[in-house]
C-alpha positions in Angstrom: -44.8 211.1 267.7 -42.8 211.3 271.2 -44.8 210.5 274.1 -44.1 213.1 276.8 -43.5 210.6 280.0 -40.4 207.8 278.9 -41.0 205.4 276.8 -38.9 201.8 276.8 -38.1 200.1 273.6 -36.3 197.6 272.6 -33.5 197.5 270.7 -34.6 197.1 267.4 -31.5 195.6 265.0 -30.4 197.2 261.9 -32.2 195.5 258.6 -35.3 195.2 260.6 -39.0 195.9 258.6 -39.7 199.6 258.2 -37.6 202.3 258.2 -38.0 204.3 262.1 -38.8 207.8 262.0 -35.6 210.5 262.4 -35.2 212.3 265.5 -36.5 215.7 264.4 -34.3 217.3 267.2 -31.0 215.7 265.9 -31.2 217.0 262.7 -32.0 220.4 263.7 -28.4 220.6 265.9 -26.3 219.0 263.5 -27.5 222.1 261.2 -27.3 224.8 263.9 -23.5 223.5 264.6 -22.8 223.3 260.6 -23.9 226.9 260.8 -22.5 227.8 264.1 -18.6 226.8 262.2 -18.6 229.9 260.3 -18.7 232.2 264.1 -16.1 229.5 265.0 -13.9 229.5 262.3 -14.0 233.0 261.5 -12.7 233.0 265.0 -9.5 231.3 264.6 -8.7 234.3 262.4 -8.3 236.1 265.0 -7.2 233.5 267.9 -4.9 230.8 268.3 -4.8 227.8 265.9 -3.8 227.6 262.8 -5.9 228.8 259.8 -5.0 229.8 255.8 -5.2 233.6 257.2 -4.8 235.0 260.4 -4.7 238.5 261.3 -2.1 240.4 263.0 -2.6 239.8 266.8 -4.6 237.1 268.9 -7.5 237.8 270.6 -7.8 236.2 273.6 -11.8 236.6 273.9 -11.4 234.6 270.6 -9.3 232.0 271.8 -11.5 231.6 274.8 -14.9 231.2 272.6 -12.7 228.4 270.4 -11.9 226.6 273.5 -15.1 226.1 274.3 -16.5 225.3 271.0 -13.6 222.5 270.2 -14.9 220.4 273.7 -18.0 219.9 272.5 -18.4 220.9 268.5 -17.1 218.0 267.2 -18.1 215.6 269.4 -21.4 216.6 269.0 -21.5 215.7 265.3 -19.7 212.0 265.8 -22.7 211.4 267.8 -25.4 212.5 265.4 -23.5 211.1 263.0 -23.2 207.8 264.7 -27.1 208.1 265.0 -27.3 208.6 261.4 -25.7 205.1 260.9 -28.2 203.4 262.8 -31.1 204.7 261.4 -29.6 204.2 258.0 -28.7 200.2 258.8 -32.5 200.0 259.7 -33.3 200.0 256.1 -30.4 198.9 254.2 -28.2 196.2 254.4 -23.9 196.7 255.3 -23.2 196.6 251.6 -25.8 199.1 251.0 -24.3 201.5 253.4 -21.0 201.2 251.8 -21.6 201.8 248.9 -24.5 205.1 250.6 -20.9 206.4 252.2 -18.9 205.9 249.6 -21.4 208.2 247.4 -22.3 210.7 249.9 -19.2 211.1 251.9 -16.3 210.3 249.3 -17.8 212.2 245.9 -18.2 215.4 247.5 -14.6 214.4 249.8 -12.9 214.4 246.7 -14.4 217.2 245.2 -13.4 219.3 247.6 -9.8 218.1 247.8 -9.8 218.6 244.1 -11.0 222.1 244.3 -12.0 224.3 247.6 -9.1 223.4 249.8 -6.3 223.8 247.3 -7.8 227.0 246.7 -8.0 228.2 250.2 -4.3 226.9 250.8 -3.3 229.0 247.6 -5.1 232.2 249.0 -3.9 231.9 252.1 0.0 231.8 250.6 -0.5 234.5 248.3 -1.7 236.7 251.5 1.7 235.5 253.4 3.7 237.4 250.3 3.8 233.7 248.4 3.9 235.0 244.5 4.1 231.5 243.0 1.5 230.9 240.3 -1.5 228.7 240.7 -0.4 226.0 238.4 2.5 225.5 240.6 1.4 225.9 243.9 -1.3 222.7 242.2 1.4 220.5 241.5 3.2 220.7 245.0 -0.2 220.6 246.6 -0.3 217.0 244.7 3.3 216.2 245.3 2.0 213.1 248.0 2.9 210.1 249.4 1.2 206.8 251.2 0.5 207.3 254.8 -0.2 204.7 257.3 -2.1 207.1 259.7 -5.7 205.5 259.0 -8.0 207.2 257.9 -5.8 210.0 256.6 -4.3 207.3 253.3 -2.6 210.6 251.5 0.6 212.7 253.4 2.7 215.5 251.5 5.5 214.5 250.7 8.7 215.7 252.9 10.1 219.1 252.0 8.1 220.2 249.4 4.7 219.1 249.5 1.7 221.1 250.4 -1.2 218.9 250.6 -3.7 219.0 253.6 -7.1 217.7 253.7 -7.9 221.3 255.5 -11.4 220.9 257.2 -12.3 218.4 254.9 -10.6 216.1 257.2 -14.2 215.6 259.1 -15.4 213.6 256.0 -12.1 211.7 256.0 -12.6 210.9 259.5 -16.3 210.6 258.8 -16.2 208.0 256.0 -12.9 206.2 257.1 -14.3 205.1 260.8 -18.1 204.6 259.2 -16.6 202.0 256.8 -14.1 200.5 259.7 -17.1 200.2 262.4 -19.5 198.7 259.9 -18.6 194.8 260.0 -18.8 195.2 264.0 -22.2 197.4 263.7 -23.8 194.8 261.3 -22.7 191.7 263.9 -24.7 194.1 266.7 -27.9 193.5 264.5 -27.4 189.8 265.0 -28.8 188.0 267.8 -26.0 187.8 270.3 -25.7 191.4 268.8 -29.1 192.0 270.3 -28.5 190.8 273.2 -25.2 192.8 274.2 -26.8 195.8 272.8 -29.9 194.8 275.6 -27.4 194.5 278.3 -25.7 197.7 277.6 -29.1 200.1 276.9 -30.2 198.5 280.6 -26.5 199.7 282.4 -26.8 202.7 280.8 -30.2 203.6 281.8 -29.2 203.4 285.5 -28.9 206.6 287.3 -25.7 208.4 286.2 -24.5 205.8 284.4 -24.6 207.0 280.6 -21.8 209.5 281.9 -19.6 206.7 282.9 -19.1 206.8 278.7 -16.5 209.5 279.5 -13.8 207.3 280.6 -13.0 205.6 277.5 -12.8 209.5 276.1 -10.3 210.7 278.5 -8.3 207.4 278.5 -7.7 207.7 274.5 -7.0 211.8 275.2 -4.8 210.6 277.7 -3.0 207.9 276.4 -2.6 209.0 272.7 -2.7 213.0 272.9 -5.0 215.5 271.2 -4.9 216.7 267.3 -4.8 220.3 267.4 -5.6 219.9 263.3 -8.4 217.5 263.6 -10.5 219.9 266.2 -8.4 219.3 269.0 -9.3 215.8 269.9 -7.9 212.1 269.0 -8.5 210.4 266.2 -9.5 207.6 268.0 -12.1 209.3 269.9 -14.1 210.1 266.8 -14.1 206.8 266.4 -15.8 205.8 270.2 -18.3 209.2 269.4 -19.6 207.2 266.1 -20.1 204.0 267.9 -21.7 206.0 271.2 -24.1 207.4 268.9 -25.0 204.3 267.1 -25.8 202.9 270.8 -27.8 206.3 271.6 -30.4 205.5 269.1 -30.9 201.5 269.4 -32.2 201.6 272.8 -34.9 204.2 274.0 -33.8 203.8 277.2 -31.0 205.5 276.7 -32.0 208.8 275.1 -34.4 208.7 278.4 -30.9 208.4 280.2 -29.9 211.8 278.2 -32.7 213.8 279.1 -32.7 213.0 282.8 -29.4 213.5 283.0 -28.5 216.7 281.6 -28.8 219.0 284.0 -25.9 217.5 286.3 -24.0 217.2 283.3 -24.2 220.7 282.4 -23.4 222.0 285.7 -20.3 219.5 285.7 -19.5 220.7 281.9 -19.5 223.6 283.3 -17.0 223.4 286.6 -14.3 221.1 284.8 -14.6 223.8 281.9 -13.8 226.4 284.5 -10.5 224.1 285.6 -9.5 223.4 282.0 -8.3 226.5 281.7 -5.7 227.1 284.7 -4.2 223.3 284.1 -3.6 224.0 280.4 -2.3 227.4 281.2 0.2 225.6 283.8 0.6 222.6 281.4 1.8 224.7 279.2 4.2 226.6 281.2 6.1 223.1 280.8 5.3 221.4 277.2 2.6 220.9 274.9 -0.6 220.5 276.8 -2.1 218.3 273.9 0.6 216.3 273.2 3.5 215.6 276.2 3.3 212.7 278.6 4.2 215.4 281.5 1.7 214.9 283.9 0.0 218.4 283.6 -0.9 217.7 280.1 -2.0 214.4 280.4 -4.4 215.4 283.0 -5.5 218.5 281.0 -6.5 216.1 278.4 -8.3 213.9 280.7 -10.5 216.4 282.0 -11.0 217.6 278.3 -12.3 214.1 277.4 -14.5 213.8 280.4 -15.5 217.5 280.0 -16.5 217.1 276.4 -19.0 213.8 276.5 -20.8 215.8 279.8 -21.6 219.0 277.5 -23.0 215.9 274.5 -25.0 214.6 277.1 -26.0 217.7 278.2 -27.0 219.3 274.4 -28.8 216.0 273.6 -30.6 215.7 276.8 -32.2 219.4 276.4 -33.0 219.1 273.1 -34.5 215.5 273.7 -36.3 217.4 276.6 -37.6 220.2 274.4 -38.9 218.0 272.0 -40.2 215.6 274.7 -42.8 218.5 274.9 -44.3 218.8 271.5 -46.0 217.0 269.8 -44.5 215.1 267.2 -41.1 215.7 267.6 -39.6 212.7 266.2 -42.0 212.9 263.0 -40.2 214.4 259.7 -39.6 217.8 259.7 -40.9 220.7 258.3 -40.1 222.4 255.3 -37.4 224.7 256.8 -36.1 221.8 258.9 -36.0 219.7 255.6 -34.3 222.5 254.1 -31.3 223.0 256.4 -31.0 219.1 256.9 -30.5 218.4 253.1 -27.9 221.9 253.3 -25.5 220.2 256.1 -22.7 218.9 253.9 -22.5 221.4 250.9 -22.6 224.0 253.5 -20.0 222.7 255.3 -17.7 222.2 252.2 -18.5 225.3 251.0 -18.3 227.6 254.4 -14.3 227.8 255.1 -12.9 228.5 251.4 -15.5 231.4 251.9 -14.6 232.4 255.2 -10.6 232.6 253.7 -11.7 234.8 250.6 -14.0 237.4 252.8 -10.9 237.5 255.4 -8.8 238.2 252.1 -10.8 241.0 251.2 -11.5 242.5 255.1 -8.5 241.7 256.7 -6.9 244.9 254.7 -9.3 247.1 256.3 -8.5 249.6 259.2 -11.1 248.8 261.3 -11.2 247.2 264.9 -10.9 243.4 265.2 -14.6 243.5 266.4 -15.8 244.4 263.3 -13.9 242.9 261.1 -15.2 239.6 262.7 -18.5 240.8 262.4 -18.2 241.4 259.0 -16.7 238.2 258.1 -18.5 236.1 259.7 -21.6 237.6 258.8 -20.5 238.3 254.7 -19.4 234.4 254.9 -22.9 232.6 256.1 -24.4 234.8 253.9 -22.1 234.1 250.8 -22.2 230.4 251.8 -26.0 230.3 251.4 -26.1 232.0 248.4 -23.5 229.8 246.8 -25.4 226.6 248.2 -29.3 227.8 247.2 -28.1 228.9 243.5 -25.2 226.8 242.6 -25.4 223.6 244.6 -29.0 222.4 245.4 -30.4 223.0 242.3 -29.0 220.9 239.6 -28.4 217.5 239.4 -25.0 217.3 238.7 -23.7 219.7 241.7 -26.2 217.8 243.9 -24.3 214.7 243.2 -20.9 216.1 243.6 -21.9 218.0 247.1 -22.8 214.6 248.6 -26.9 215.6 248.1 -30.2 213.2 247.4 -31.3 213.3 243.8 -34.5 215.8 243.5 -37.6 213.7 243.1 -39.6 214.3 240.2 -43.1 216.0 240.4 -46.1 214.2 239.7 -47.8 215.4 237.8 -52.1 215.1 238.1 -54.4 214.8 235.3 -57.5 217.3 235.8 
């Protein structure tokens, strides 16, 4: 259980005795944002960004709603994420993990490559007045080369290619960065490790001082520019998210940091939210606001980096707050919790080759661009579910290719 005044731990090194006990909280946001990407996505439909369909105009309620979702969205699940990884090094050793990733992350990863985003590409041609057949459209999907740009290894090839990792390039980013941070995670669990990770956890717990982790964000937005196809943030960033959230959950001092803290933080989230705006507006007026060294967008992209790690510290520290109050909050979760955890990742494979099939089908349809959102938004979680509860979860073959746990088999007592 989580006592309700702070409580100071040490940091406790990966490989230690005794898998810790999940952060019931964590779990429960990574699923509502999972769930939260069909609203978001169903969104780009209709506002700017790119997407497999799009419908006629943009909405610019729509493009306002995905602005705010792409400062914190992602983030959000790097940190968990990066959480994940320490709780996971608690009970297995680096090669363990590895190998964990490599299972969970890059089965399912290559799955979907295989199968869902081809197919979403494909749909979203043949709606643009592309008649080519499937088979072909297949083979220039595959027509690739090498890339250097780690962790994307795969690029299509110039002038005729048509691969894209679509929004599987989460997992890519995911898996690539886990299995690049891992040697320098598994030194933290070492002594000197310890001791830096000490040091840190005892800065950090100062007043104000865990939003000080904003700096490195906005100097890699800055410095290297934002990937509008990769959620509108740097690669690079994802990168410093995993290894903040590893450092989030060794020390409790820390998470203590979140949860006093996250009231400024929203309130600032809030005001440099309200300033984004005009300076990309006026950054734009002279370039690419998430790519050009003009000054405009390179201080757009700064605020955007400090912006988005004050609304993480602000959703954990709630949450953390929340749970702070009940009573057990960092036991295992309940059946429904349990439920939606082991859902994450087929659901998010699943949710955007869904989205571009209902779109398909709605899109047509002379009705306002209310309710066709509505509709496809709502028809696609459902659909989603359905396809996950009946043809993923329940077999062990589709568990294994959708990233899942093996079902454990029921005792059986002898009356």
């Amino acid at each position: 259980t989580i006592a309700t005044r702070p409580v100071v731990a040490p940091v406790t090194r990966p490989g230690a005795a005794g898998p810790p006990a999940r952060r019931g909280e964590l779990d429960l946001l990574r699923a509502l944002v999972v769930v939260g990407l069909v609203f978001f996505h169903t969104a780009v439909i209709f506002g700017a960004g790119e997407f497999p369909v799009k419908a006629a105009a943009e909405n610019r309620v729509a493009t306002a709603f995905l602005a705010f979702g792409a400062t914190w969205g992602m983030p959000l699940l790097f940190v968990i994420a990066g959480t994940g990884t320490w709780y996971s090094l608690r009970s297995r050793g680096a090669a363990a993990f590895a190998r964990e990733r490599l299972r969970r992350l890059g089965v399912p990863l290559l799955v979907g490559l295989l199968t869902l985003v081809p197919l979403q590409a494909y749909l979203g041609l043949r709606r643009a007045g592309d008649a080519g057949s499937l088979a072909g459209f297949y083979a220039r999907f595959w027509d690739v080369r090498p890339s250097l740009g780690f962790p994307f290894l795969l690029r299509a090839a110039p002038g005729t290619g048509l691969f894209e990792t679509g929004h599987l390039w989460f997992l890519v980013c995911l898996l690539g960065f886990s299995l690049l941070l891992l040697p320098g995670l598994a030194l933290l669990g070492r002594p000197p490790g310890s001791r830096l990770l000490e040091w840190l956890a005892g800065l950090l717990a100062r007043p104000g001082a865990v939003l000080l982790l904003a700096v490195p964000l906005a100097a890699v937005e800055a410095a290297l520019g934002s990937e509008v196809g990769h959620g509108a943030w740097n690669r690079g960033s994802y990168a410093l998210l995993l290894a903040y959230g590893y450092l989030l959950a060794a020390d409790a001092r820390i998470g203590e940091a979140l949860r006093r803290q996250w009231r400024p933080a929203m309130a600032l989230g809030l005001l440099l939210f309200a300033a984004a705006g005009p300076l990309f507006a006026a950054a734009a007026a002279h370039g690419d606001p998430f790519t050009d060294g003009q000054p405009l967008g390179v201080a757009f992209r700064a605020v955007k980096g400090v912006d988005g790690w004050l609304w993480v510290v602000a959703i954990l520290g709630l949450a953390r707050s929340r749970a702070a109050r009940r009573a057990g909050a960092a036991a295992r979760p309940g059946r429904l919790g349990a439920y939606a955890s082991q859902a994450v990742l087929p659901f998010y494979l699943l949710h955007e080759p869904v989205i571009v099939v209902v779109a398909c089908l709605v899109l047509p349809w002379r009705i306002g661009a209310g309710g066709q959102y509505l509709l496809i938004s709502l028809a696609s979680l459902a659909a989603t579910w359905l396809l996950y509860d009946l043809g993923v979860r329940r077999t062990r073959p589709s568990r294994f290719l959708f990233g899942m746990k093996p079902t454990r088999p029921t005792r059986r007592t002898s009356s």
